[in-house]
C-alpha positions in Angstrom: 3.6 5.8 5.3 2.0 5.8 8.4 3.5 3.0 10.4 6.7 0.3 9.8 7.3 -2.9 11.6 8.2 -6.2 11.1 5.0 -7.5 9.6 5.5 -5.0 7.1 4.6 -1.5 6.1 0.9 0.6 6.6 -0.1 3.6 4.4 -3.5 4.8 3.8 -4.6 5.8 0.2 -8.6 6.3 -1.4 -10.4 3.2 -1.5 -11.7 4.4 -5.0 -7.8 5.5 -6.2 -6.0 4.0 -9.3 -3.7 3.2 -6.9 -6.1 1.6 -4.6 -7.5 -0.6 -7.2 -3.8 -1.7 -8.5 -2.9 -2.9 -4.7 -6.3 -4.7 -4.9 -5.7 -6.6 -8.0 -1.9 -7.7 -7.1 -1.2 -7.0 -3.2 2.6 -7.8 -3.7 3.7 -4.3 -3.8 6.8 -2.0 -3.0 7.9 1.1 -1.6 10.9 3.3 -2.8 12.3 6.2 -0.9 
């Protein structure tokens, strides 16, 4: 995670990732620490 406020979380990942294209196709996600 690169940055927390309170509009939310950023974090960078692969454009081209599995992850990437998960976040794309549902952008309602969570983190877990």
């Amino acid at each position: 995670m690169k940055h927390f406020d309170d509009q939310g979380c950023v974090f960078f990942t692969n454009l081209d990732s599995r992850k990437a294209q998960q976040i794309k196709g549902n952008p309602r996600v969570s983190l877990m620490f």
